[in-house]
C-alpha positions as CSV (number, residue, x, y, z in Angstrom):
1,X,61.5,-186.4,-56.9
2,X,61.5,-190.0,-55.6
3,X,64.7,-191.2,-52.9
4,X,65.6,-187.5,-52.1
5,X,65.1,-188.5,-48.6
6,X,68.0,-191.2,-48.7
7,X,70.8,-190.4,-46.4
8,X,74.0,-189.6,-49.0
9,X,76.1,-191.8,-46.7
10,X,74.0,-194.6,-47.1
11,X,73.5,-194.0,-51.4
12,X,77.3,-193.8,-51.4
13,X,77.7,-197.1,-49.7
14,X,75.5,-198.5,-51.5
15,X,77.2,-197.8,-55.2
16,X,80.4,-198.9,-53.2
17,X,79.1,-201.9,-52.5
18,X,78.1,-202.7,-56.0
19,X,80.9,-201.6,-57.9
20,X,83.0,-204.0,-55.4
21,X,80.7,-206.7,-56.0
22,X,81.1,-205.9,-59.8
23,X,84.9,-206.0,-59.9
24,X,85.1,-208.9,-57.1
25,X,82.5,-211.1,-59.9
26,X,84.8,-210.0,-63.0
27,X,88.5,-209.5,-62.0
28,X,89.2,-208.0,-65.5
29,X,86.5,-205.3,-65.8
30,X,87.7,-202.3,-66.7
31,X,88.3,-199.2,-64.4
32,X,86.4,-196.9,-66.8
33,X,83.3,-199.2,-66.0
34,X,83.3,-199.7,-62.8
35,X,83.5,-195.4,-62.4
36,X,80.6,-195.6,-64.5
37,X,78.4,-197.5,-62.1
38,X,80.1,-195.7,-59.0
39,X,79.1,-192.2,-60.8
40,X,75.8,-193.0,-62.7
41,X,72.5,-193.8,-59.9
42,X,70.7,-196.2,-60.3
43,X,67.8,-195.4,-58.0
44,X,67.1,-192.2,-60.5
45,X,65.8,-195.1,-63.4
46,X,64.1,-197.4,-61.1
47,X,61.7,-195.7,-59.2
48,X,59.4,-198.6,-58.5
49,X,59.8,-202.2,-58.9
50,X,57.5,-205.4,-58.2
51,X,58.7,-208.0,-55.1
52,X,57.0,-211.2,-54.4
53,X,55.7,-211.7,-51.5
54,X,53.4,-214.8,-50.7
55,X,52.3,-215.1,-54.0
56,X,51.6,-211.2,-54.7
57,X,53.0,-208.9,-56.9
58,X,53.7,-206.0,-55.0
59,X,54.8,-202.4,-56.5
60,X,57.9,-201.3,-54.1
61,X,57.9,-197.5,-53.7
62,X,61.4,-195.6,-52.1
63,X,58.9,-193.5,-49.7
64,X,57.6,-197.1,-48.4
65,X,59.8,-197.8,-46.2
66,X,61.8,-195.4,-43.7
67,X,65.0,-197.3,-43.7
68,X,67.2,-198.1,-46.7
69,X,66.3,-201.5,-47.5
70,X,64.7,-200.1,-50.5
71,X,67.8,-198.4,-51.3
72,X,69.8,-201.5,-50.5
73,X,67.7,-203.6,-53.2
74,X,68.3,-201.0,-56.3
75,X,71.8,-201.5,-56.0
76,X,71.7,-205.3,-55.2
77,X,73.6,-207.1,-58.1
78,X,70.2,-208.7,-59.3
79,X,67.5,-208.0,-62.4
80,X,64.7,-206.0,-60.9
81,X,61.0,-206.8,-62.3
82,X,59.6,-203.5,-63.1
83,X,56.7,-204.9,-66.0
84,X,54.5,-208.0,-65.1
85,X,51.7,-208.8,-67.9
86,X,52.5,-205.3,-69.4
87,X,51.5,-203.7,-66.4
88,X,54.0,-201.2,-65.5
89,X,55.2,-201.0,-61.1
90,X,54.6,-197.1,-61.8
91,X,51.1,-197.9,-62.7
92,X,50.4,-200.8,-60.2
93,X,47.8,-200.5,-57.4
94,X,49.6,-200.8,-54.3
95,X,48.0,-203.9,-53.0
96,X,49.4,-205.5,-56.1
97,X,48.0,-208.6,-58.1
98,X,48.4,-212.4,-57.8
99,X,50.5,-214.4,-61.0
100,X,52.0,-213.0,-64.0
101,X,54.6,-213.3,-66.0
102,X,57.5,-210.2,-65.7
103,X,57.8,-208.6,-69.2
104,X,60.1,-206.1,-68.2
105,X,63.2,-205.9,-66.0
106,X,65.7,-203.6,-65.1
107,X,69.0,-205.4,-66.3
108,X,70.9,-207.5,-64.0
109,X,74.3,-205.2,-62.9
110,X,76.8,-207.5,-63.9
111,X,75.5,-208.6,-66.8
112,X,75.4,-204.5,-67.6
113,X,79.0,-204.4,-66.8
114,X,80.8,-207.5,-68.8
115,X,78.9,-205.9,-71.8
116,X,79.9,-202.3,-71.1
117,X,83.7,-203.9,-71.3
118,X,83.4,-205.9,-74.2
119,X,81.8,-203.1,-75.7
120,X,85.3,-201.1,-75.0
121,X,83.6,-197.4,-75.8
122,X,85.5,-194.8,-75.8
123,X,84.8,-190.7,-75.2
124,X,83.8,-189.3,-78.6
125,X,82.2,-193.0,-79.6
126,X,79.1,-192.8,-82.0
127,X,77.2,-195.8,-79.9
128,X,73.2,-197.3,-81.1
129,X,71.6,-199.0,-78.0
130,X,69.2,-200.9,-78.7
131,X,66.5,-201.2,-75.8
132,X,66.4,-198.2,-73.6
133,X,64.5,-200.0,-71.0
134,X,64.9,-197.7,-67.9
135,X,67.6,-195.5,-69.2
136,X,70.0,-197.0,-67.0
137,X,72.1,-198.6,-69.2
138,X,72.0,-195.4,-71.2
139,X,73.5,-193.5,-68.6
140,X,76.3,-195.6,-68.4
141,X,77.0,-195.1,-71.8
142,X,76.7,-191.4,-71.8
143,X,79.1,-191.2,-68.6
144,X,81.7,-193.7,-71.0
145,X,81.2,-192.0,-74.6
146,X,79.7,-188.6,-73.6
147,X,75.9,-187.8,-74.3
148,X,76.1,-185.7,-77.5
149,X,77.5,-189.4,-79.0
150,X,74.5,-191.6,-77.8
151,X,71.6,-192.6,-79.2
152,X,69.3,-195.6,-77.7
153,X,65.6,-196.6,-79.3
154,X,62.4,-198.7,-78.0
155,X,60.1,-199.6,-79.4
156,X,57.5,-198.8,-75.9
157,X,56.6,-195.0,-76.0
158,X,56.2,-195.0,-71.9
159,X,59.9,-196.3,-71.0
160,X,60.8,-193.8,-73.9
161,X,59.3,-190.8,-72.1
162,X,60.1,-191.7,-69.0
163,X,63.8,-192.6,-69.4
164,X,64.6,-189.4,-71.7
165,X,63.0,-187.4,-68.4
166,X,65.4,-189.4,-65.9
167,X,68.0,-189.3,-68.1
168,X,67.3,-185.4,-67.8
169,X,67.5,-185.5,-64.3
170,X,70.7,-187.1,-64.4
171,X,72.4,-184.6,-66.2
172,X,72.5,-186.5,-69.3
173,X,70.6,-185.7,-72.9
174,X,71.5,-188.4,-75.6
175,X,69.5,-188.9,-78.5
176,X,66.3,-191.3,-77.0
177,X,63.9,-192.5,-80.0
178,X,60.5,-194.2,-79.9
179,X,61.6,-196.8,-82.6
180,X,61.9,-200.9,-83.9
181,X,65.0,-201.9,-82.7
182,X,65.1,-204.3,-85.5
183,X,65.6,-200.9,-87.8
184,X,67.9,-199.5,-85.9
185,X,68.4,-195.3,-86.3
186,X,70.0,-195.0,-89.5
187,X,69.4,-191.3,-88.9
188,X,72.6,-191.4,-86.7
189,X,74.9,-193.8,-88.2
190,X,77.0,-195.2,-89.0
191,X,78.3,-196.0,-84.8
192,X,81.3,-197.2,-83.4
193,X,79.4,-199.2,-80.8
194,X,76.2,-201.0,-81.2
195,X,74.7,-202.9,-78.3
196,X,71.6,-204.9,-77.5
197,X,70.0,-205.5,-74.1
198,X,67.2,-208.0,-75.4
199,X,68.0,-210.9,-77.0
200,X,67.6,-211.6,-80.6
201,X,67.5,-215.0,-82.7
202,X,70.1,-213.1,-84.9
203,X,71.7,-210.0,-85.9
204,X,69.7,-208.2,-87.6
205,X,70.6,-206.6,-91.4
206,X,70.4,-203.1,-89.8
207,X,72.6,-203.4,-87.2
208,X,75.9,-204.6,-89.6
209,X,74.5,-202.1,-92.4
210,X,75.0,-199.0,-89.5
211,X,78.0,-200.8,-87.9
212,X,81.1,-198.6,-89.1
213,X,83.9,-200.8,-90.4
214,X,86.2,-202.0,-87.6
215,X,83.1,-201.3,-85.2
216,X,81.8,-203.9,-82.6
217,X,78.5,-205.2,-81.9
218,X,78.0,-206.9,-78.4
219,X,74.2,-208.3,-78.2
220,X,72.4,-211.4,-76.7
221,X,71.9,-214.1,-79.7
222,X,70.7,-217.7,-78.7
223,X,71.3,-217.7,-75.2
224,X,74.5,-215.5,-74.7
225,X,76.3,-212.5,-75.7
226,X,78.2,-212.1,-78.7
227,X,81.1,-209.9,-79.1
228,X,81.2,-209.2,-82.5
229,X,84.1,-206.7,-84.9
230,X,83.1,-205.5,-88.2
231,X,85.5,-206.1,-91.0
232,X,85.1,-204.4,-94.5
233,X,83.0,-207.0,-96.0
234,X,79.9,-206.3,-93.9
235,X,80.3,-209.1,-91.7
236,X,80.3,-209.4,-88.0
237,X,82.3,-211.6,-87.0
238,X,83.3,-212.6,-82.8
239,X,83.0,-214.9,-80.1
240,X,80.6,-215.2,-77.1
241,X,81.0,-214.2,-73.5
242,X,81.5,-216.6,-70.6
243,X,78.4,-215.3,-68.6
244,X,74.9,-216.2,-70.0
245,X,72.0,-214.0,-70.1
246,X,68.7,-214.7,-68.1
247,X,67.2,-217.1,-70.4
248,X,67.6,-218.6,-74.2
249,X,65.8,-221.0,-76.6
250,X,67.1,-223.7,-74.8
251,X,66.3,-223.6,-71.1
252,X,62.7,-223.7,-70.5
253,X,63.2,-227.6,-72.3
254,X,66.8,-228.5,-70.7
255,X,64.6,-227.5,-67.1
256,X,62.2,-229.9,-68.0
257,X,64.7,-232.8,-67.5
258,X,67.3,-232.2,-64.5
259,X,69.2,-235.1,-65.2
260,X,70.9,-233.4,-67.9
261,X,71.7,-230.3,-65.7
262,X,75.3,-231.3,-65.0
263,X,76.9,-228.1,-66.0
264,X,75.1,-224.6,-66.9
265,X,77.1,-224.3,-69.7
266,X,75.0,-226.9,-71.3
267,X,72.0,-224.8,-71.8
268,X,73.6,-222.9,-74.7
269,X,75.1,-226.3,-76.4
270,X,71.4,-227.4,-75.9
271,X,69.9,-224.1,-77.1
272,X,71.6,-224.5,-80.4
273,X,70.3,-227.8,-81.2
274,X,66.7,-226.9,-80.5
275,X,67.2,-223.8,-82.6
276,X,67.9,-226.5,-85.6
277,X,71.0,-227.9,-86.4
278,X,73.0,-229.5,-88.5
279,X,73.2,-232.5,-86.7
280,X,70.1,-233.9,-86.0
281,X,69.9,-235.1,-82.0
282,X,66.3,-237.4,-80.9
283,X,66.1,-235.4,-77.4
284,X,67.8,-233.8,-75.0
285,X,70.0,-236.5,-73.0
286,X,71.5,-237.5,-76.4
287,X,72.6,-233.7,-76.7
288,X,73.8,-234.4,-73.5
289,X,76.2,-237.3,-74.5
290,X,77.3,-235.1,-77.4
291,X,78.1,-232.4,-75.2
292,X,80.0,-234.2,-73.3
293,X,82.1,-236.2,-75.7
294,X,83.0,-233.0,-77.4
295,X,84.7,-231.9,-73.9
296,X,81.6,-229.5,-72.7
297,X,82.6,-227.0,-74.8
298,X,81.4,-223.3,-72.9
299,X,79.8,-220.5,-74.3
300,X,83.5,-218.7,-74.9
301,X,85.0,-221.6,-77.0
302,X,82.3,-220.8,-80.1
303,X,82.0,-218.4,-82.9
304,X,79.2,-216.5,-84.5
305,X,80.1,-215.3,-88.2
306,X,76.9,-213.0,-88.8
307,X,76.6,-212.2,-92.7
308,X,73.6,-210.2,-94.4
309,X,72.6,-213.4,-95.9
310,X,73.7,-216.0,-93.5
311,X,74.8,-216.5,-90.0
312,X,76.6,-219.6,-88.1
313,X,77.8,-220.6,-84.8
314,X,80.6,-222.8,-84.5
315,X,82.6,-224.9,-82.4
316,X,85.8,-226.1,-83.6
317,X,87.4,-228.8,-81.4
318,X,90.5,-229.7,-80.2
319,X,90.7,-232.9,-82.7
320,X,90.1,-230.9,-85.7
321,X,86.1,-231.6,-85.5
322,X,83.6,-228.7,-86.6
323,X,80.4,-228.4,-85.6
324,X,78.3,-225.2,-87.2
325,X,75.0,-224.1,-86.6
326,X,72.9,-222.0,-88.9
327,X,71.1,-219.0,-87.3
């Protein structure tokens, strides 16, 4: 297998180094997930991974390189590109290719880790990822819930093989389904915890349908995570996390036009108005000026009511002033 030839010293560091960086980033992260990333390796799920240099795409192999920048990178707090133009690092000739766009990343680790905690799992927890990507993510949830409780689907038969074989090696075996993560696995429900690692426009009717009562859902809608509890009516119901994931509806515009780029939490006031709004706004810098007369409200101060039928964001101000934004 791949890394066997890393020093434990220097593996051990490294995981030490990260979980520090981890709790130093988020004072309040729990205990319980900052074991998990101390106990589950990260090197086993991402094997390979591109890095730029001068303008190539290069595939970056652990028996590269003698030292242990390699290892030093896999547990670097950062997303790591493993899928450029649907070419796989695995699969990449080794002199690499020029452009692309990535279309598949390892998640960034502190991203990982503010949704492990919001998703509070417990040992025993029935818990649907959605989005097994490398399996990483699913180790952590096996370590937190225990294996025999975790099920994770994707929709891509080669991260599906692959991570249920690295999962193996890991000492874990959950449930790991070739699947649309729109559908869920209604096979296993109904879970505890439900969680998302790609983002989605809304929750999907699945999801709450498999979502036990009092459950939670934590997933990336319009350019951040929600943190979502199921009552009895079928709702999901929550409010979003401070930190924003790597890209929503609303950047690739609000990047266009720096001026605008005062604060970052911006983007996601901005996102929801080009997702269509109720409050119809001619361009960006007047979103802007809205924005900021409503006291730059961040990503934490909305809600996101997800029905079967219907879902909103909104902002309620400290005047008495609600804005909603239909999903």
């Amino acid at each position: 297998m791949a890394n066997e030839f890393h020093d434990v010293d220097q593996l051990l560091c490294s995981k030490a180094d990260l979980a520090s960086e981890l709790q130093q980033e988020s004072a309040g992260l729990s205990a319980r997930v900052v074991e998990a990333f101390l106990e589950v390796p990260r090197h086993l799920f991402v094997p390979v991974f591109y890095r730029e240099e001068s303008g190539l795409r290069l595939p970056w192999r652990a028996d590269d390189f003698a030292d242990d920048s390699w290892l030093r990178e896999v547990y670097a707090n950062r997303a790591l590109v493993i899928e450029v133009d649907g070419v796989h690092a695995e699969d990449a000739a080794p002199g690499g290719f020029r452009g692309g766009v990535a279309t598949s990343t390892a998640a960034l680790p502190g991203l990982t880790a503010d949704m492990l905690d919001a998703l509070d799992v417990r040992p025993g927890d029935r818990v649907l990822e959605i989005g097994t990507g490398t399996g990483h993510t699913t180790a952590l949830l096996c370590h937190l819930a225990g294996a025999a409780t975790v099920t994770s689907i994707d929709r891509a038969e080669r991260l599906v093989t692959a991570a249920r074989t690295r999962l193996g090696e890991a000492g874990f075996a959950p449930t790991v389904v070739q699947a649309d993560g729109a559908d869920g696995h209604p096979a296993g429900a109904p879970y505890d915890r439900i969680i998302a690692t790609g983002e989605v426009r809304r929750i999907p009717r699945a999801w709450l349908d498999q979502c036990a009562p009092g459950g939670l859902v934590v997933a990336p809608v319009a350019g951040a995570v929600a943190r979502l509890t199921k009552p009895a009516d079928g709702r999901a119901v929550g409010r979003f996390l401070p930190r924003p994931v790597a890209s929503g509806p609303g950047c690739p515009a609000v990047e266009s036009d720096p001026r605008v780029l005062d604060d970052p939490a911006f983007a996601f006031w901005a996102g929801l108005h080009l997702l269509g709004t109720s409050r119809e706004l001619p361009d960006l810098e007047a979103a802007h000026k809205s924005w900021l007369t409503h006291n730059r409200p961040r990503r934490e101060w909305f809600t996101l009511d997800a029905g079967p039928e219907a879902q909103r964001v909104t902002y309620a101000a400290p005047d008495g002033t609600t804005l909603s934004w239909d999903l």
